[in-house]
C-alpha positions in Angstrom: 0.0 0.0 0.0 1.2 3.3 -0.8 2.4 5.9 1.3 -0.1 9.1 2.3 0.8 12.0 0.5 1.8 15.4 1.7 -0.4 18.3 0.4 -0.2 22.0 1.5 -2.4 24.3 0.3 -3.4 28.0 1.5 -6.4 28.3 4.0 -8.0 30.3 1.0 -7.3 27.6 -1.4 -8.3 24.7 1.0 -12.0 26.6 2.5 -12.8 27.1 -1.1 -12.6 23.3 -2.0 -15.0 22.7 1.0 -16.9 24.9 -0.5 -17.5 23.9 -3.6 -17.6 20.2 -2.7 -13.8 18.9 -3.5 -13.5 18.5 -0.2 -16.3 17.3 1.6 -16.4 17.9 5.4 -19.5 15.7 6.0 -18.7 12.3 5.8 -21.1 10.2 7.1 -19.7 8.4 10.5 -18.4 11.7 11.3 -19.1 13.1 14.5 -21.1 16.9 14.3 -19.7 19.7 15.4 -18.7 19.7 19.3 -16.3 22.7 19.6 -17.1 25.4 21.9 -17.1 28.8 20.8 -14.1 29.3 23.0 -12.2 26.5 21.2 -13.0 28.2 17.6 -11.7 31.4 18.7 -8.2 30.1 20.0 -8.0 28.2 16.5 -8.6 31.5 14.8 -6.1 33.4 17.5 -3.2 30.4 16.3 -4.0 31.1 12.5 -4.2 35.0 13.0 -0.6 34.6 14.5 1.0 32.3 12.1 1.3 29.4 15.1 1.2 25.9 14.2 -1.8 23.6 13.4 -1.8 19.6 13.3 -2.3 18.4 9.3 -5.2 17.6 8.4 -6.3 14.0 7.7 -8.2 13.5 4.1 -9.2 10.7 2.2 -9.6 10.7 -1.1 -11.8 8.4 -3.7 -10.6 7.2 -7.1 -13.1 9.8 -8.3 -10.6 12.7 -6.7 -13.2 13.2 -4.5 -11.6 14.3 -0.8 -13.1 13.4 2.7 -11.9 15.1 6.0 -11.1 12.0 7.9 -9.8 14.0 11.1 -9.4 17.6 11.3 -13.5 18.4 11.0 -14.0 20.5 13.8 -11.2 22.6 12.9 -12.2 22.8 9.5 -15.7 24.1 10.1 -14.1 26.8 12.8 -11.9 28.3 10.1 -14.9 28.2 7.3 -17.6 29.6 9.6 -15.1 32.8 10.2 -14.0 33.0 7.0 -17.3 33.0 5.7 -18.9 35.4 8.6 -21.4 32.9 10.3 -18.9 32.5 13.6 -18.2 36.0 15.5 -15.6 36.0 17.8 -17.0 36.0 21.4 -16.0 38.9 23.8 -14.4 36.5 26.1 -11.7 36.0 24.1 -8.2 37.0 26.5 -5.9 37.0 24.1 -7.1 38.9 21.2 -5.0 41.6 20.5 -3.2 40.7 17.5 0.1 42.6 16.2 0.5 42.7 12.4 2.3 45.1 10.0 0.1 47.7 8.4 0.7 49.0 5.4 1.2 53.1 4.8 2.3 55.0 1.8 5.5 57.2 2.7 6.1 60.9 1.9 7.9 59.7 -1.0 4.5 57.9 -2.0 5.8 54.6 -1.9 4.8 51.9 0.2 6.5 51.1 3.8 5.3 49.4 7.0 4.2 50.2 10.6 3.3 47.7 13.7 0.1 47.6 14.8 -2.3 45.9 16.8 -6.3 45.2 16.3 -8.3 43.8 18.9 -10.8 41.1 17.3 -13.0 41.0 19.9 -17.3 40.4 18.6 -15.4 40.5 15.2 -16.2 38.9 11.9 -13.4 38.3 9.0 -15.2 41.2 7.7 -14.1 43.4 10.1 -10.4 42.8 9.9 -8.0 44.8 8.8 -6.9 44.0 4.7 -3.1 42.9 6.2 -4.8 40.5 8.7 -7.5 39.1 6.3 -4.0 38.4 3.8 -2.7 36.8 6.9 -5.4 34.5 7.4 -5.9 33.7 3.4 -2.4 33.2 3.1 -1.9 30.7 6.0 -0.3 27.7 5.3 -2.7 24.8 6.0 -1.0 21.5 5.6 -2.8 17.8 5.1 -1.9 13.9 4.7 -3.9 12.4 1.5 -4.9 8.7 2.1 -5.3 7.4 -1.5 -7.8 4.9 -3.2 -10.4 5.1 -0.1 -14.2 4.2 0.0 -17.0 4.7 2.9 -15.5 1.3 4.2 -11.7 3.2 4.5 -12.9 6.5 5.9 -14.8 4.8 8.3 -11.5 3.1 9.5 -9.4 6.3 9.8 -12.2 8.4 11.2 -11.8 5.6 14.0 -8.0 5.5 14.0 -7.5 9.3 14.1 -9.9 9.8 16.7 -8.7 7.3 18.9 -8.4 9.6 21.9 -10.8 10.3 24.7 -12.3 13.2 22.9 -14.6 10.8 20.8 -16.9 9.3 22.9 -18.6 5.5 23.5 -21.4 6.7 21.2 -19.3 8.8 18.5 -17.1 6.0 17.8 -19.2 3.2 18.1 -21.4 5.5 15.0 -18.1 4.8 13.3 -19.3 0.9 12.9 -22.2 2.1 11.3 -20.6 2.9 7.6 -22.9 1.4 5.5 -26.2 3.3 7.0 -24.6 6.2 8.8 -25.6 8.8 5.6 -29.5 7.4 6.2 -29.3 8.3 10.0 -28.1 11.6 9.3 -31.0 12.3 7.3 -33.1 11.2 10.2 -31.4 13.3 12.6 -32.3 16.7 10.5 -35.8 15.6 10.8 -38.1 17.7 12.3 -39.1 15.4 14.7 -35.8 15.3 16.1 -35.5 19.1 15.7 -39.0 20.1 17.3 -41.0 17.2 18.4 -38.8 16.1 21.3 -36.5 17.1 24.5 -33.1 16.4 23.8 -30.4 18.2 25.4 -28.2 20.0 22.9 -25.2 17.9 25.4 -26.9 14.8 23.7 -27.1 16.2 20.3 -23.4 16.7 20.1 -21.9 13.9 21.9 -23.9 10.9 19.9 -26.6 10.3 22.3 -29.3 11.4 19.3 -27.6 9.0 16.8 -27.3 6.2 19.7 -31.5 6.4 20.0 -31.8 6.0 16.5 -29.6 2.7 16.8 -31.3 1.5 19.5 -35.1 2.2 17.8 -33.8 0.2 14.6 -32.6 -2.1 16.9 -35.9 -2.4 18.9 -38.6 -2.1 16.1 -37.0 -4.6 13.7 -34.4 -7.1 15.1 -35.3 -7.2 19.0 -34.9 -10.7 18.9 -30.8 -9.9 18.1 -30.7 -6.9 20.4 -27.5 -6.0 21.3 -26.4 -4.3 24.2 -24.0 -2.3 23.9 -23.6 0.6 21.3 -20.9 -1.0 19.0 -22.0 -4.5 18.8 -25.4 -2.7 17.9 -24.1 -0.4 15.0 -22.3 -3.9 14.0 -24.9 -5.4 13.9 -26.8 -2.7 12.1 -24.5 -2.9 9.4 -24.7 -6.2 8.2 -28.3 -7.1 8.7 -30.4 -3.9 8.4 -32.5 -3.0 5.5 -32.7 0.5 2.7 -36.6 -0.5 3.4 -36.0 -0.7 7.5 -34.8 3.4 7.4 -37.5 4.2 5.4 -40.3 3.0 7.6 -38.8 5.0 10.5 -38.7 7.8 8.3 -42.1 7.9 7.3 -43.0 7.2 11.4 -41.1 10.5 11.9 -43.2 12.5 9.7 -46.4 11.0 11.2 -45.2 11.7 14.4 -44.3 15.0 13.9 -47.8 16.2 12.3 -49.0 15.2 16.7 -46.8 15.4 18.8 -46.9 18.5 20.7 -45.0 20.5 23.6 -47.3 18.8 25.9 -46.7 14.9 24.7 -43.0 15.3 23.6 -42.0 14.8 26.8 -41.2 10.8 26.7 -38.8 11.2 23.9 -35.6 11.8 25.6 -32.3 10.0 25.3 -33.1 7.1 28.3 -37.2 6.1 26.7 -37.1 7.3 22.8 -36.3 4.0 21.2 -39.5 2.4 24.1 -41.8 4.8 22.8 -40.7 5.3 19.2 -41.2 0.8 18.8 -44.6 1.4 20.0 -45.8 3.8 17.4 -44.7 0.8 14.9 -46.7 -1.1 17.2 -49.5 1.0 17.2 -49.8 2.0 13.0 -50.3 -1.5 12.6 -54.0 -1.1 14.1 -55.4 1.3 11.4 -56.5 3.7 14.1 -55.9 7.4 14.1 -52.7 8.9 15.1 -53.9 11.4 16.8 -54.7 8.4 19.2 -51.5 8.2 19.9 -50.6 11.6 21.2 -53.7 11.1 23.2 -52.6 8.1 24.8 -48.7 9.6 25.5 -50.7 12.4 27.6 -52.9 9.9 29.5 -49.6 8.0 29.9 -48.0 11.0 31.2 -50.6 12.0 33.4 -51.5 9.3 35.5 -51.0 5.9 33.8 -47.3 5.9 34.1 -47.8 6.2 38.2 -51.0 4.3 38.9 -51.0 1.5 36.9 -48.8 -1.6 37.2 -47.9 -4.5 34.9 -48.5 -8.1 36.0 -45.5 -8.6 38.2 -47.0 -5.4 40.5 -44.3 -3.2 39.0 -45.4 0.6 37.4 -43.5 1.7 34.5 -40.7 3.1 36.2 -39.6 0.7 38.4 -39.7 -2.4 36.0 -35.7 -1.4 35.3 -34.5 -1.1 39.0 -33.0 -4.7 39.6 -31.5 -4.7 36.1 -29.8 -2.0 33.1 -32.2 0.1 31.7 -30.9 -1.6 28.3 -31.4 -5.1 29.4 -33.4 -7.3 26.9 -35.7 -8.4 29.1 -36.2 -5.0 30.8 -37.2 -4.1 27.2 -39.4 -6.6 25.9 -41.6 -5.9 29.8 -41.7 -2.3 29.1 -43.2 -2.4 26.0 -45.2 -5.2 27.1 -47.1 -3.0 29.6 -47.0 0.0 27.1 -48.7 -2.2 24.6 -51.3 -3.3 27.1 -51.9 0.2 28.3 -52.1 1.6 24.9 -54.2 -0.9 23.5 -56.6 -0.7 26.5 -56.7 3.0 26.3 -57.6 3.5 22.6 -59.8 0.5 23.0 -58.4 -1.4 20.5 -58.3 -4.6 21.8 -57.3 -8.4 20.5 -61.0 -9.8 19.1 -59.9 -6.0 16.9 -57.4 -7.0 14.7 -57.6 -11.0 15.1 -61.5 -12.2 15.1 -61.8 -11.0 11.6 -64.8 -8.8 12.7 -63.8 -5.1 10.8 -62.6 -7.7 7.6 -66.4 -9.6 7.8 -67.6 -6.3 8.0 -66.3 -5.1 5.2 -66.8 -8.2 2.9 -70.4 -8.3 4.0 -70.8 -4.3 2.9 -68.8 -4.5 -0.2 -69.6 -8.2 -1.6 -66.2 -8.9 -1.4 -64.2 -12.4 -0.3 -63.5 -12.0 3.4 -59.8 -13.8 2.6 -59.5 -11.3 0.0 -60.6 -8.5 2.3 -57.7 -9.3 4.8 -54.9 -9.4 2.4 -55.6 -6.3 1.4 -56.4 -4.8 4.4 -53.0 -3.0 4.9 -53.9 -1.2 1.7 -57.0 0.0 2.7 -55.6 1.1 6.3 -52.6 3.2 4.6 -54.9 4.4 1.9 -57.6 5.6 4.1 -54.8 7.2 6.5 -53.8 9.1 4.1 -56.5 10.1 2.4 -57.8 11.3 6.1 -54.5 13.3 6.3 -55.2 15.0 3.3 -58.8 16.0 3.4 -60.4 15.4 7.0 -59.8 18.2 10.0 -57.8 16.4 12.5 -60.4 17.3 15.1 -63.5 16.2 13.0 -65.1 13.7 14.3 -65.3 11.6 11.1 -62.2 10.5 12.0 -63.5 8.5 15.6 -62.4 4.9 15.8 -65.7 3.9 16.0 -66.5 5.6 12.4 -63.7 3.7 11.0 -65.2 0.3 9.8 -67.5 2.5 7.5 -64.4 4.4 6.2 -62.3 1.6 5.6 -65.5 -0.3 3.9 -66.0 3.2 1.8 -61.9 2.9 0.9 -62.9 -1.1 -0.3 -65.4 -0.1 -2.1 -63.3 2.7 -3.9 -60.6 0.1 -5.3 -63.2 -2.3 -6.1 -65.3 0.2 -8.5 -61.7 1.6 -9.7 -62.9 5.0 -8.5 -61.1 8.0 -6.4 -62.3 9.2 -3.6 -60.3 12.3 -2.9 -62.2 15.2 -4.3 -65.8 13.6 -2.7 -64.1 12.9 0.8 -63.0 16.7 0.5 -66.1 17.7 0.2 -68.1 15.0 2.2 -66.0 16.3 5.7 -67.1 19.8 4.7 -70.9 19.0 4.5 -70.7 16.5 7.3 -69.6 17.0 10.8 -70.8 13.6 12.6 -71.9 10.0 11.5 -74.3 7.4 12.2 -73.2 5.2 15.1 -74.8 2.1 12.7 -72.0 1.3 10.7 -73.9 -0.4 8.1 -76.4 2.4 7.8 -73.3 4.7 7.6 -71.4 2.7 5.1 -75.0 2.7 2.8 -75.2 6.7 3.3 -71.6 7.2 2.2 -72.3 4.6 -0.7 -75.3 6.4 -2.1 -73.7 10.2 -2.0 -70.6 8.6 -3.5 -72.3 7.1 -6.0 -74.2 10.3 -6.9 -71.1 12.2 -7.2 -69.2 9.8 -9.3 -72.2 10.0 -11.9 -72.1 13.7 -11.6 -68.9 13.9 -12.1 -68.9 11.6 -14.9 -67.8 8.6 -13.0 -65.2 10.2 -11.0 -62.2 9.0 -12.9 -60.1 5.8 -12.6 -57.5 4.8 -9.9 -54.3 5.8 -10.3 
């Protein structure tokens, strides 16, 4: 293998490849930006007065494409000044920095004077055109690692950052290579933005990407869960799916159109992953979301401190003889949490096993009753969103107990190849309740359906 090369450009030269992608400073095992404000302005002091900085470590593809393998934080320090969005802070001791200014002498030519400029609350903007030369023209060196892939970086993200600086969490992300660009994605969700109460602590030292891990872990390969951090990215790695990210993608967006100040409460950095598994738990009933929110402030406001799980134990206390992250402590928790939230939105077994929503729905729409239950995902994600899109989310159309008649409605609407969008639009406005007999509910929608497909000239095909 050959040697790393030795490049050294000018800190103009080197901010303007990150800046126009040649060098990309986002790689995606690498850990977000944890400097202080107080560390960026001492970086800027040492460039500002021509001190020394460590190389930077890049690797490059065989497309000439470079990655910042270590040297990230100090990379975005020196870009965010250079291109105004970091300020230095008033706190700043040392910042009075001698330079030699430039005058014009009697004789009109050009000499030179000492001075000193305090950059104190300053942007590069602000300095003087002999310090901004200073600060172009500094000498940035770096160490090339050829021929390198996602797999490679990976590997000298961990090998650079071998020092207590990267934590448990940041460097067991590291393991995570071959999904760690589909968790950043996640991360600058709104969900994770807005929608819940994570410290910005947590946000920069990995605990954010370490829920994440641990839902994906939860929701889809419980039976395999790991432990501890690293054997969970491992694992991750090798045996999670393009499809797996997706689904907890499209949970996020659900999640984030209900969750509110008052119910975000119970996704922090200790019972995310619990409560994040139980949504996928809970979309699989075809109820409401809006159920859900309901349910995290009943959960909140009493259930979590009156009622106890068969061993006698509340919610709380089920981890106190074992780790919080023990399998068994896990699979108990969300076995009372799935008791209590099917209980509460009253949603129980005979629901979604006795075939009685599927008879239902066969019986109103003439249809097979095995037919009817392999498609019933279909009409549950088709109804959901078609409830999203046209029904108030406080109407009370959307009650559970309204829902048979929808979903029969959403049957009948594949079955006769016709849309339904435009009538449900206009069905929520006229309507504002329903009739608690399902079947004479299901008839009523039927009929004004029916009329409206003929006025509209059969209402179009399905798409």
């Amino acid at each position: 293998m050959a040697r790393p090369r030795k490049q050294t450009y000018t800190l103009e030269m080197y901010l303007k490849k990150i800046n126009e992608g040649e060098i990309d400073n986002n790689a995606d095992v690498q850990r977000r930006m944890v400097w202080s404000r107080e560390q960026m302005n001492e970086l800027i002091v040492t460039v500002l007065t021509d001190e020394y900085i460590p190389p930077i470590i890049l690797g490059e593809e065989s497309s000439s494409q470079l990655h910042i393998a270590d040297g990230g934080c100090r990379s975005a320090a020196l870009n965010g000044f250079w291109n105004g969005t970091h300020k230095i802070t008033g706190t700043l001791e040392n910042s009075l920095i001698p330079y030699k200014k430039k005058i014009k002498t009697k004789g009109g030519g050009i000499g030179w004077e000492d001075a000193v400029f305090d950059i104190k609350n300053k942007t590069f903007d602000k300095l003087p055109d002999e310090l901004k030369k200073k600060f172009n023209e500094y000498q940035i060196e770096t160490v090339i690692h050829e021929d390198c892939d996602n797999h490679k970086i990976s590997k000298y993200i961990k090998r650079y950052n071998n020092h207590t600086s990267m934590n448990a969490d940041q460097k067991a992300f590291t393991y995570l290579d071959k999904f760690a660009g589909n968790i950043r994605k996640l991360l600058d969700s709104r969900f994770f933005l807005d929608h819940s109460v994570y410290t910005e602590k947590d946000k920069v030292k990995g605990a954010v990407e370490r829920v994440v891990v641990e839902t994906m872990m939860c929701m889809n390969h419980l039976d395999s869960w790991k432990k501890q951090p690293k054997a969970a990215c491992r694992y991750l790695n090798e045996n999670a799916s393009e499809e797996e990210f997706e689904q907890f993608a499209a949970y996020l967006r659900r999640l984030e159109a209900i969750i509110t100040d008052d119910s975000k409460s119970v996704f922090n950095k200790k019972d995310s992953f619990l409560f994040l598994t139980l949504f996928d738990r809970f979309a699989k009933l075809g109820v409401e979301d809006r159920y859900f929110a309901e349910f995290l402030r009943a959960f909140q406001g009493g259930l979590r401190f009156v009622q106890r799980n068969r061993n006698g134990l509340l919610f709380d206390e089920i981890d106190k003889e074992l780790s919080t992250k023990d399998r068994q402590v896990i699979v108990d928790k969300l076995d009372m949490l799935e008791g209590l939230m099917l209980e509460f939105v009253h949603t129980d077994a005979a629901d979604t096993s006795d075939g009685g929503i599927e008879s239902f729905i066969a019986e109103m729409v003439t249809l097979d009753v095995d037919k009817v239950r392999e498609d019933m995902d279909l009409y549950r994600e088709s109804l959901h969103t078609l409830l999203e899109e046209t029904v108030k989310i406080d109407s009370p159309l959307r009650d559970r107990e309204n829902r048979p008649s929808l979903l029969a409605m959403m049957a009948y609407s594949y079955k006769a190849d016709k849309d339904m969008d435009h009538w449900m639009a206009e069905y929520a406005r006229r309507h504002h309740t329903y009739c608690p007999d399902q079947k004479k509910n299901f008839l009523s929608m039927q009929k004004g359906f029916e009329r409206y497909c003929k006025k509209t000239e059969g209402g179009g095909g399905k798409s």
